[in-house]
C-alpha positions in Angstrom: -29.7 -26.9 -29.2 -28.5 -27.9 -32.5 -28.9 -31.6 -34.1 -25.2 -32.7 -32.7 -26.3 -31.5 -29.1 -24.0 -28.7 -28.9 -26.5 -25.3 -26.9 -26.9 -22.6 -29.7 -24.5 -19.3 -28.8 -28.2 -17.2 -29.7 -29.9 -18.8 -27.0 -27.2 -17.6 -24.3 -27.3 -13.7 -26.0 -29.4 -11.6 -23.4 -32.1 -10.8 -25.2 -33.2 -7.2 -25.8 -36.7 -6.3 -23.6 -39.6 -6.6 -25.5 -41.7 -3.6 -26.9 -45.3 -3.0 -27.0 -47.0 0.1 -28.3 -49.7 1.5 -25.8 -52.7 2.2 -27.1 -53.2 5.5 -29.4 -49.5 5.7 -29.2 -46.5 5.3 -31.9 -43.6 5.1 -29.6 -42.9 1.8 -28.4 -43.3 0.9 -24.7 -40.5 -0.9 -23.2 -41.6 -3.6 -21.1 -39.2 -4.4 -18.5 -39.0 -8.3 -17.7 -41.3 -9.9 -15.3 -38.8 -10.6 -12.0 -40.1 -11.8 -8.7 -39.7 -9.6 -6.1 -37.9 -11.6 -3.5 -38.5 -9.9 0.2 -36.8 -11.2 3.5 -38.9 -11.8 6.1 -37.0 -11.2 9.4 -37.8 -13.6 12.3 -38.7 -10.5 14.5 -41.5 -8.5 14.6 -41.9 -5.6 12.3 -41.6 -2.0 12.4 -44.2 -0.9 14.2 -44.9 -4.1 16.7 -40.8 -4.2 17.5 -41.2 0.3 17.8 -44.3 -0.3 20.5 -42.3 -2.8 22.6 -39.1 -0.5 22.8 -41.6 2.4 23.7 -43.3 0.4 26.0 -40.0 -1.1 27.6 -38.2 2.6 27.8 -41.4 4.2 29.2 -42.0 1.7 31.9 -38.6 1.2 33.1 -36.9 4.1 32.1 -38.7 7.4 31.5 -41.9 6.9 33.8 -39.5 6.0 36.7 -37.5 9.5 36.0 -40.4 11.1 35.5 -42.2 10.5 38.8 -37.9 11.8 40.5 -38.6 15.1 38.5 -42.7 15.2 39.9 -41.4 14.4 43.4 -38.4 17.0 43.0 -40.6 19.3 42.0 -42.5 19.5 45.6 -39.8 21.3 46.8 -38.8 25.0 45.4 -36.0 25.9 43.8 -34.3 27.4 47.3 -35.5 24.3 49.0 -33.7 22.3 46.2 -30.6 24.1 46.4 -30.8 24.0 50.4 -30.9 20.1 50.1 -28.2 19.5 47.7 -25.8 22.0 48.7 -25.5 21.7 52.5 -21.8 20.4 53.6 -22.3 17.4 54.5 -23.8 16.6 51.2 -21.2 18.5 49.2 -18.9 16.4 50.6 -20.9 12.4 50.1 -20.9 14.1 46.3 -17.3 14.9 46.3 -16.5 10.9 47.0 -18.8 9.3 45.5 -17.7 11.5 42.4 -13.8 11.3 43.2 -13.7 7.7 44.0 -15.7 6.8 40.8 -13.6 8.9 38.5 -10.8 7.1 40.2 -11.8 3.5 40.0 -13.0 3.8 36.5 -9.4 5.1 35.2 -7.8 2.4 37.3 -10.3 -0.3 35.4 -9.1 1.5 32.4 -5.8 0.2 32.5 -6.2 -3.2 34.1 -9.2 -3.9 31.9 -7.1 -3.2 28.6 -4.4 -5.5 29.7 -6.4 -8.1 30.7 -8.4 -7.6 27.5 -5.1 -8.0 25.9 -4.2 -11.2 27.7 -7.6 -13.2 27.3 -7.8 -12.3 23.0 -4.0 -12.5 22.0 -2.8 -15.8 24.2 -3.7 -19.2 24.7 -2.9 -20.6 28.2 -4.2 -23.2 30.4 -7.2 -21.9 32.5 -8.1 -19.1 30.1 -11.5 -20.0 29.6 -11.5 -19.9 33.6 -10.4 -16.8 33.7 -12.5 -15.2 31.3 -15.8 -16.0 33.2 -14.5 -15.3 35.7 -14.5 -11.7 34.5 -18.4 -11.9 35.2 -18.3 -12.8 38.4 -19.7 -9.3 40.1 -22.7 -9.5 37.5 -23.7 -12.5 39.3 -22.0 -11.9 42.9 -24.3 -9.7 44.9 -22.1 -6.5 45.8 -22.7 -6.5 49.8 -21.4 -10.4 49.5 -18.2 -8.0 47.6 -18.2 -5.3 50.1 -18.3 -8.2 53.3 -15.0 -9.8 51.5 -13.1 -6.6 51.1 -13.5 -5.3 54.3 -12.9 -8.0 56.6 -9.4 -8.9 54.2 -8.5 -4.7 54.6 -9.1 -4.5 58.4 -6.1 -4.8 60.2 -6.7 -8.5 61.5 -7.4 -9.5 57.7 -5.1 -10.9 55.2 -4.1 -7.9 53.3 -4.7 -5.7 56.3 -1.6 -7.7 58.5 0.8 -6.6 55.3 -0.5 -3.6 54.0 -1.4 -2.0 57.8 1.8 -1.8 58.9 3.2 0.0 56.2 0.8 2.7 56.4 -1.6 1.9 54.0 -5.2 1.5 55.3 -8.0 -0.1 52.9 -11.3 -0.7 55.3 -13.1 2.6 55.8 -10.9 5.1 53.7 -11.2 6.2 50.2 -8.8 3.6 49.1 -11.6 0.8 50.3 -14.2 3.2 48.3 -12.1 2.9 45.2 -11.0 -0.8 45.6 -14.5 -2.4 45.5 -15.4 0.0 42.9 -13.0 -1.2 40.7 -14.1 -4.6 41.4 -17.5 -3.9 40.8 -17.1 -2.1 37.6 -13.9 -4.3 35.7 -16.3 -6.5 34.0 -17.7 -3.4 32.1 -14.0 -2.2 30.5 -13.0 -5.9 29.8 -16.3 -6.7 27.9 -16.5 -3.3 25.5 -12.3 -3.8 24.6 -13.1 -7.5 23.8 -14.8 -7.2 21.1 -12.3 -4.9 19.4 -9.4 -6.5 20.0 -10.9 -9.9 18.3 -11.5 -7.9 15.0 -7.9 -6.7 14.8 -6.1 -8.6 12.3 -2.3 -9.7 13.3 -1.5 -8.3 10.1 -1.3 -4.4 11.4 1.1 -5.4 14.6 3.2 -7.2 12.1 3.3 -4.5 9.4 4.6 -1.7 12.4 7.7 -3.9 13.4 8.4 -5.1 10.2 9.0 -1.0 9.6 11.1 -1.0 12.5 8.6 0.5 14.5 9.3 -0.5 18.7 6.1 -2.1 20.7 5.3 1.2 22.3 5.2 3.0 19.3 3.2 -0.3 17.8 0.8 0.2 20.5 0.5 4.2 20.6 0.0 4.5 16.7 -1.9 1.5 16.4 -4.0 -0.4 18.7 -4.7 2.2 21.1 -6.5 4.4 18.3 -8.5 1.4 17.2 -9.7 0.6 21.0 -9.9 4.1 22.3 -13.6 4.3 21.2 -14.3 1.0 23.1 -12.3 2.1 26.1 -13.9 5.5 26.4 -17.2 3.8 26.4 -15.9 1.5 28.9 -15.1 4.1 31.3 -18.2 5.9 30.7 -20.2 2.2 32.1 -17.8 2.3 34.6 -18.1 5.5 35.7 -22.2 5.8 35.8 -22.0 1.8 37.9 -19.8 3.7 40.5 -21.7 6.7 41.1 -25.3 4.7 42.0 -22.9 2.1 43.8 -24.1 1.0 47.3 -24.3 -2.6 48.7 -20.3 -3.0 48.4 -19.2 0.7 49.7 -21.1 0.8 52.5 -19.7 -2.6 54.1 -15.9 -1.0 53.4 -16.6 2.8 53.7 -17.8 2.9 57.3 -20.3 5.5 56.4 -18.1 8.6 58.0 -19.7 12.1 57.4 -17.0 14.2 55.7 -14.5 11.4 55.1 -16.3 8.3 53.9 -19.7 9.0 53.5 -21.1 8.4 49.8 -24.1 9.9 48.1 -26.2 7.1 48.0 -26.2 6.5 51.4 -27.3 10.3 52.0 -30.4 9.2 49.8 -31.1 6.2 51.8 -30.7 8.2 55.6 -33.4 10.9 53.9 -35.9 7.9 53.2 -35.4 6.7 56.4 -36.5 10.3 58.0 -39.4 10.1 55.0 -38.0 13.4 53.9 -38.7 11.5 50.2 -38.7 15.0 48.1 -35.1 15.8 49.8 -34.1 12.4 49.4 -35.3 12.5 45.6 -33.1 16.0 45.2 -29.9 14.4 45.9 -30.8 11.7 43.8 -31.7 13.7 40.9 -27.7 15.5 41.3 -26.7 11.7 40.9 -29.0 11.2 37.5 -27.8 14.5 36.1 -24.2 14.2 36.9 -24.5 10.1 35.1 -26.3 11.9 32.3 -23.8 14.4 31.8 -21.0 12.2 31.8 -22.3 9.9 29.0 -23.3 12.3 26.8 -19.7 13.2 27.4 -17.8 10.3 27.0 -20.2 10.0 23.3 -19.1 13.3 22.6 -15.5 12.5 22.7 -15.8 9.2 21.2 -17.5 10.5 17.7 -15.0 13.3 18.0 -12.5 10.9 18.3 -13.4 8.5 15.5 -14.5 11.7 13.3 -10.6 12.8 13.7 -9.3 9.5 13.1 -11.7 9.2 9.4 
């Protein structure tokens, strides 16, 4: 700073780095400024600490559990297993408790989008209602949901005095099945769409129909590519809930061999005969056929956004 107060222009030039010659050397040594290494310090645990709690978590609720199904499955051999699994009456508790699932998940596909839809883009009295109210099977226990359904579907019940007479029939038909499942496994599509839809800017809907671009070519082009990964995932959760689903189902199903009767409750009638290896080898079909249909659902969603990059 100069005499009048004015701050030289030298003293704001970057200066260059300074030099020192190491010893026995002529080259100069460039000695690189001394700058404080600043490092965040994160309010978790570290590396290894957070690692052996996520081990620890996976192994004791997770892979131990499956572990001691595969040890148990394994008392039986392979002609035993395939004896279990593959008698009729089994064959058909797999065929709706897959059906039905597929069914209910596609159905909470399409409600779960709109109502997604509904609860991001609009503001309306009761919303915030509404959108806990989303949650409520997380916290409603699922025989309490099963209970509900069938007494309203039976032909005394409220929906049962209008929808009985016109031929359909909800309490123990597959219909029942996939009604509770649906209400069991909504909350799942809703919450993975949410998300998405609250990132989207305005500007994208806006751009389509200022190009004279019609709302189902708005939402085809645009905003179903953008939630498809979300809604596949979606499904996928919904899919795996509906196949180990069975306090509600039960209640609505009636528990009919060959026309009602689920999976689950082929598990819990082996228990109850302690045949636990037999009742372990259906279970297992259940795990596998969960597995296989995540690892599915991931497949397509990376293929999906891989296309779409």
């Amino acid at each position: 700073m100069n005499k009048d107060g004015v701050i030289s222009s030298g003293l704001l030039e970057e200066k260059p780095p300074v030099h020192s010659e190491s010893p026995g050397s002529h080259q100069p040594t460039a000695v690189a400024p001394n700058r404080r290494s600043r490092r965040h310090r994160s309010p978790l645990p570290g590396f290894g600490a957070g690692m052996g709690v996520t081990i620890a978590y996976l192994s004791l609720l997770l892979i131990i559990p499956l572990g001691a199904c595969v040890v148990k499955t394994s008392q039986l051999t392979f002609a035993q297993f395939w004896k279990v699994v593959t008698t009729p009456q089994v064959m058909s508790a797999y065929w709706v408790t897959f059906m039905t699932s597929a069914v209910a998940s596609l159905v909470n596909c399409l409600i779960g989008l709109l109502l997604a839809w509904v609860l991001v883009r609009y503001e309306f009295f009761g919303r915030r209602f509404l959108d806990a109210l989303i949650d409520l099977p997380f916290a409603l226990p699922t025989a309490v949901a099963g209970l509900v359904f069938s007494a309203l579907l039976i032909k005394s019940g409220w929906y049962g005095q209008v929808l009985v007479p016109l031929g359909i029939h909800g309490a123990y038909t597959k219909l029942g099945i996939v009604i509770v499942l649906v209400f069991v496994g909504l909350p799942f599509v809703v919450r993975t769409i949410q998300p998405v839809l609250e990132s989207m800017e305005h500007d994208l809907e806006e751009a389509a129909a200022s190009l004279g671009a019609t709302r189902w070519q708005t939402f085809r082009l645009i905003l179903l590519p953008s939630v498809w990964p979300a809604l596949m995932t979606g499904y996928a959760l919904s899919f795996a809930r509906g196949l180990g689903e069975y306090g509600s189902v039960i209640f609505i199903s009636g528990n009919l061999p060959f026309n009602t009767e689920i999976a689950p409750f082929m598990i819990v009638a082996k228990l109850e005969q302690f045949a636990y290896a037999e009742a372990t080898a259906i279970a297992m079909v259940l795990v596998v056929g969960s597995l296989l249909s995540l690892f599915l659902i991931n497949w397509l969603e990376r293929r999906s956004q891989r296309y779409a990059g």
